[in-house]
C-alpha positions in Angstrom: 12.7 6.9 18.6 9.2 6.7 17.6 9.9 7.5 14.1 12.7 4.8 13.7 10.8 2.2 15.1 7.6 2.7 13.4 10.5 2.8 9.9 12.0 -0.6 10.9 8.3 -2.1 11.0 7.2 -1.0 7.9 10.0 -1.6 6.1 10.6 -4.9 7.8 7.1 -5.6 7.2 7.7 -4.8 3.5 10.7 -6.3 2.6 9.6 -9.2 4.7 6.6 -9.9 2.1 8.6 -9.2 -0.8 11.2 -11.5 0.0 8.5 -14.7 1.5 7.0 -14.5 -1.9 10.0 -15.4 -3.8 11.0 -17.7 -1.2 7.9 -19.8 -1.0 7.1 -19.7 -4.8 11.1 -20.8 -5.1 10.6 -23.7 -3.2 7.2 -24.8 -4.1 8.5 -25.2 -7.7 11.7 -26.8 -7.0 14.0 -24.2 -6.9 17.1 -24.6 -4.1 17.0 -21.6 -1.7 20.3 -20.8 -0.5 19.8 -17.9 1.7 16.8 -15.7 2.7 17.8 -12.3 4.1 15.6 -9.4 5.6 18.2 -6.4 5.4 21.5 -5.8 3.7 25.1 -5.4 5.3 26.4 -7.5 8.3 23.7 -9.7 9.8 22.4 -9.3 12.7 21.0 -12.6 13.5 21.8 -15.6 11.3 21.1 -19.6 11.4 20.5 -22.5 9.4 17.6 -24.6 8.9 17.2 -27.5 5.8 20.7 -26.4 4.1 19.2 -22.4 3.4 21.1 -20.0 5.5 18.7 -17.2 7.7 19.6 -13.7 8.7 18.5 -10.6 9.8 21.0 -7.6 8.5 22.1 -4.3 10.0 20.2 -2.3 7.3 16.5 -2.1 7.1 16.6 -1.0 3.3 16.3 -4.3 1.4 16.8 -8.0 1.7 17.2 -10.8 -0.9 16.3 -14.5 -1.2 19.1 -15.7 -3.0 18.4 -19.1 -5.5 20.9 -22.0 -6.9 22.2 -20.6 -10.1 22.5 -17.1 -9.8 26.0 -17.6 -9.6 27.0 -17.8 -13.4 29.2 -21.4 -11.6 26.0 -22.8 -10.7 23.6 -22.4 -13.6 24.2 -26.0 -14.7 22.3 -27.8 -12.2 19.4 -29.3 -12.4 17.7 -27.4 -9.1 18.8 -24.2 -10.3 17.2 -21.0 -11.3 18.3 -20.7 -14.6 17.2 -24.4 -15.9 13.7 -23.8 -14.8 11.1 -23.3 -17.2 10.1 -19.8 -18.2 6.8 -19.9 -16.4 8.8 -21.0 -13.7 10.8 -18.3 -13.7 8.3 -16.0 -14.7 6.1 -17.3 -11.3 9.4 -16.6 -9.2 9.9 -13.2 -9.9 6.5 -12.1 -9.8 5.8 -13.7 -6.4 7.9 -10.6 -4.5 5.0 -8.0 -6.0 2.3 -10.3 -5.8 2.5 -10.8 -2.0 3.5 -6.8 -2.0 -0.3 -6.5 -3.1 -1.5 -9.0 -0.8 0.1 -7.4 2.1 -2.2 -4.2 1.1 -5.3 -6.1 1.4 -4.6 -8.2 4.6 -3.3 -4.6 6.4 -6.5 -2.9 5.4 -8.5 -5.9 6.4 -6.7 -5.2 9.8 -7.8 -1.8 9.9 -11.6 -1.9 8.9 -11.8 -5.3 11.2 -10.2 -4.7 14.1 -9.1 -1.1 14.4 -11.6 1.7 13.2 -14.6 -0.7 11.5 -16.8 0.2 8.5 -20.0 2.1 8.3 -22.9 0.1 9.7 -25.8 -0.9 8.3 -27.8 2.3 9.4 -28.2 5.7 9.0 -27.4 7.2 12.4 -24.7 9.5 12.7 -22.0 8.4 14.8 -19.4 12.0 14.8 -19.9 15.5 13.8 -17.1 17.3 12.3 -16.3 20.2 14.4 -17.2 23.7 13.0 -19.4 21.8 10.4 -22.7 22.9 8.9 -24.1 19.4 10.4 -22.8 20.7 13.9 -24.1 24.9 13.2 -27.3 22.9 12.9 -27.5 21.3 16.2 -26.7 17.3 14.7 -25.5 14.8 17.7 -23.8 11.8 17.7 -26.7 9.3 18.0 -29.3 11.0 15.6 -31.0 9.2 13.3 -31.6 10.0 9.7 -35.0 9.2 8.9 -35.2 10.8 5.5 -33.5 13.7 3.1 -35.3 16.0 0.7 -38.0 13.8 1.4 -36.3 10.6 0.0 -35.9 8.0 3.2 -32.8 6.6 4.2 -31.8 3.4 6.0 -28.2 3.0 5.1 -25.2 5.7 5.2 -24.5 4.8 1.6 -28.1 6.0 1.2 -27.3 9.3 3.5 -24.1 9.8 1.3 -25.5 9.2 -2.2 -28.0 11.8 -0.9 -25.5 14.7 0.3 -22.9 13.9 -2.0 -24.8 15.2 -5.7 -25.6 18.7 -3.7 -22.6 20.6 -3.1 -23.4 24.2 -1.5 -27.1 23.0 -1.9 -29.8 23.3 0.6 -30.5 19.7 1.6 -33.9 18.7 4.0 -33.1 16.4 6.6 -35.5 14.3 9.1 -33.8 13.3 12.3 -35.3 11.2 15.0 -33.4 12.0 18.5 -35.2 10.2 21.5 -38.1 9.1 19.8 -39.0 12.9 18.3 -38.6 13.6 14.7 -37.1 17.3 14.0 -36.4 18.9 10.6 -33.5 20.4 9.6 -32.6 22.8 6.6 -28.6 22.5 5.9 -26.2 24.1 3.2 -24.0 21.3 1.8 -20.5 22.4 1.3 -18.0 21.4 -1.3 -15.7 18.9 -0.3 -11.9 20.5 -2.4 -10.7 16.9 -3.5 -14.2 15.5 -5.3 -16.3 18.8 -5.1 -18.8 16.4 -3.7 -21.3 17.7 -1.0 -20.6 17.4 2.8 -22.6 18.5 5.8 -19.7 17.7 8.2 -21.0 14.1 9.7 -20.0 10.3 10.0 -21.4 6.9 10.0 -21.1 4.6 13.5 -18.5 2.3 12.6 -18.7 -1.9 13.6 -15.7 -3.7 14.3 -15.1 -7.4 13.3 -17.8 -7.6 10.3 -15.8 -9.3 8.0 -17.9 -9.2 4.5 -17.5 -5.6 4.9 -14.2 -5.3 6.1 -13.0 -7.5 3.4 -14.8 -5.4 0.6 -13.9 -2.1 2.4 -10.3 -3.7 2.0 -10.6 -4.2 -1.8 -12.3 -0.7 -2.4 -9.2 1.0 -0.6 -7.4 -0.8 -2.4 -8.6 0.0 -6.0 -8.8 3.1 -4.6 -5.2 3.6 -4.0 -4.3 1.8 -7.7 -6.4 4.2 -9.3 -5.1 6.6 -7.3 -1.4 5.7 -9.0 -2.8 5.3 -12.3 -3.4 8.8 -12.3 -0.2 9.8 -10.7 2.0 7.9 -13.8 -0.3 9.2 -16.5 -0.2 12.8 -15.0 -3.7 13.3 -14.3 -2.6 13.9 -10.7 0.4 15.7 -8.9 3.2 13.0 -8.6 5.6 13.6 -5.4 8.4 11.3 -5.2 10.3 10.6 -2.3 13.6 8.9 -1.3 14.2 6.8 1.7 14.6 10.0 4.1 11.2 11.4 2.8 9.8 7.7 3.2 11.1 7.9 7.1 9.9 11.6 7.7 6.0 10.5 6.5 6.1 7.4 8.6 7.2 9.2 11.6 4.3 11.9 10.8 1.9 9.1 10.3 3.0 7.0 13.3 2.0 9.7 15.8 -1.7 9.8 14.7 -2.1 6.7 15.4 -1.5 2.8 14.6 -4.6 2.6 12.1 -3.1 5.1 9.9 0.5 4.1 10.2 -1.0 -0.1 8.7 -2.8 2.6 5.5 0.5 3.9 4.9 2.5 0.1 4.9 -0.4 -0.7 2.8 -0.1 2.0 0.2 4.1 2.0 -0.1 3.5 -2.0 -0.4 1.3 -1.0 -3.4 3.5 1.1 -4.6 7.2 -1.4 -4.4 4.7 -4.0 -5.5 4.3 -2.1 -9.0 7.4 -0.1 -9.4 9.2 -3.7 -8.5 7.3 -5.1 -12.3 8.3 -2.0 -14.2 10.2 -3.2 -16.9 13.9 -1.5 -15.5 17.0 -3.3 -15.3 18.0 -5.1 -11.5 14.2 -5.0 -11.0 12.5 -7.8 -10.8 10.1 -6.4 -14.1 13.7 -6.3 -15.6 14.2 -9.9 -15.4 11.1 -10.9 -16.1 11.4 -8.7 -19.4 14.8 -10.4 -20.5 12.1 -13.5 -20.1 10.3 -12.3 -22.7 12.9 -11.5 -24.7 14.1 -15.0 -24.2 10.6 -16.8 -25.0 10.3 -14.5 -28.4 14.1 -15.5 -29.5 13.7 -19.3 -28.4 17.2 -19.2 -26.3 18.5 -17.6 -23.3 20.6 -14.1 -23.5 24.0 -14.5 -22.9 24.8 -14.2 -18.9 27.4 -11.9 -19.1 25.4 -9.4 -21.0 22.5 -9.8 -19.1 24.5 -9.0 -16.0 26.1 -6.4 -17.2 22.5 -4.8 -18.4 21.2 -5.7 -14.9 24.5 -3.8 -13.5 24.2 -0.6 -15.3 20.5 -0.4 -14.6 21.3 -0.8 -10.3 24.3 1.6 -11.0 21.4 4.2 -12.3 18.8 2.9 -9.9 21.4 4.5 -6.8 22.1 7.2 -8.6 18.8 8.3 -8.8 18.1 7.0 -4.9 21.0 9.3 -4.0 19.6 12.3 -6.1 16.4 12.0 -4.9 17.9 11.3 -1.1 19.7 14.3 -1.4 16.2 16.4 -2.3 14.7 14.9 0.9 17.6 16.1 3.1 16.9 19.3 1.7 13.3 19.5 1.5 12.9 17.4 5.5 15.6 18.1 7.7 17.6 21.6 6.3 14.7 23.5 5.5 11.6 21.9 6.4 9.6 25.3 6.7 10.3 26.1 3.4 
């Protein structure tokens, strides 16, 4: 129950952004709304509000804000879609990734500022990591870190940039517990991911600073789009997963805790946020391709053939969900030890 929950809120949350940015964008620029729907198949919950139909649908999956004029029968007015400008258009289709992105930042802001907190502005340790050089030593929560291989510190970014450039390197450390200053000789270890140096300690973390939660925000999320980058271009493992895979990380996720379940939302918002502008038919990047193609020729593609590109491409786009669905069912649920 925990794992289908904590699926319907992060997809809901997703979709739900997605969807809002269209809608609002569509609106703003004169665009008739017709419907806005969170989920596909047979709603739920529906009303009507200003002439644009509402509803919440029985599957989780998707959702769709559909516009005047993506009816072939409707093109021809003047609030539609299709007689918009391009960079009307253009604005329109981009506004479902761009508030993708935007939900990363906001759900790490909710992290750092309310949940866990950033380092703060000294050098005093707040956790020792259990089995750690830093706790062999004798470290405690509370120390303070006067100064390291005779360098002083006053910041943890000072105490990191310090440990970080000696991996399985002696480091000399000045701590002040109780108003006594006692020296300590550790041997860094070599953190696998970076092969930086780690002693096995952490910062004390403030809640509700919101400069630093706000640029903590931004850093995870460069972080993560770097992070990607690496991922398309093959400079890192790439590990794709279908909706089942999708459900069986969330549920992992959701029983360490809230804070981590809002890190994943934000990095699979990243993630539909970018895949959503690659340039693949029945995507939104799709569409706004055939846009460019339209700018560069001067005149529109014929509807028919743009729908039936659009077609094939969501035809493929399933087929691939299913064949990668079918890998998760295998790799999750039949044999998951293997």
């Amino acid at each position: 129950m925990q794992t289908l929950l904590a699926a319907i809120f992060v997809f809901g949350l997703l979709i739900l952004a997605h969807e809002l940015g269209h809608y609002f964008v569509a609106r703003k620029t004169g665009v008739r709304v017709l419907e806005l729907a969170i989920g596909f198949g047979p709603k739920l919950i529906g009303w009507t509000r200003n002439n644009i139909d509402y509803s919440l649908r029985a599957v989780p999956l998707g959702g769709f804000c559909r516009m005047l004029g993506e009816d072939p029968e409707e093109a021809g007015q003047a609030n539609s879609f299709p007689k918009q400008s391009i960079p009307v258009r253009a604005a329109v289709l981009l506004a479902g990734s761009v508030m993708n992105l935007v939900l990363a930042v906001v759900v790490f802001f909710i992290v750092f500022f309310f949940l866990v907190g950033v380092p703060g502005d000294t050098s005093e340790l707040g956790y020792i990591v259990e089995d750690s050089p830093a706790e062999e030593a004798g470290l405690q929560p509370g120390d303070q870190i006067k100064s390291i291989d005779g360098e002083p510190v006053e910041e943890w970014d000072d105490v990191l940039a310090a440990i970080s450039v000696k991996p399985e390197e002696k480091v000399h450390l000045e701590v002040e517990r109780n108003d006594t200053v006692t020296e300590y000789r550790i041997e860094t270890e070599s953190e696998p991911e970076t092969g930086r140096g780690i002693i096995g300690i952490g910062p004390q973390m403030q809640r509700f600073s919101f400069i630093s939660s706000l640029q903590s925000s931004f850093e995870q999320f460069a972080m993560f789009i770097f992070a990607i980058y690496e991922a398309f271009f093959g400079d890192a493992p790439l590990d794709v997963a279908g909706p089942v895979g999708i459900v069986h990380t969330i549920g992992e996720v959701a029983q360490v805790g809230f804070a981590n379940l809002l890190i994943l939302t934000g990095l699979i918002s990243i993630n539909l946020g970018i895949i959503n502008l690659l340039p693949i038919p029945a995507l939104d990047g799709g569409r706004l391709l055939f846009l460019i193609i339209e700018a560069i020729r001067g005149r529109p593609i014929e509807p028919e053939k743009e729908g039936l590109v659009h077609f094939i491409g969501f035809a493929l786009l399933i087929t691939l969900i299913l064949m990668v669905t079918y890998q998760d069912i295998i790799r999750f649920i039949i044999s998951p030890n293997n």
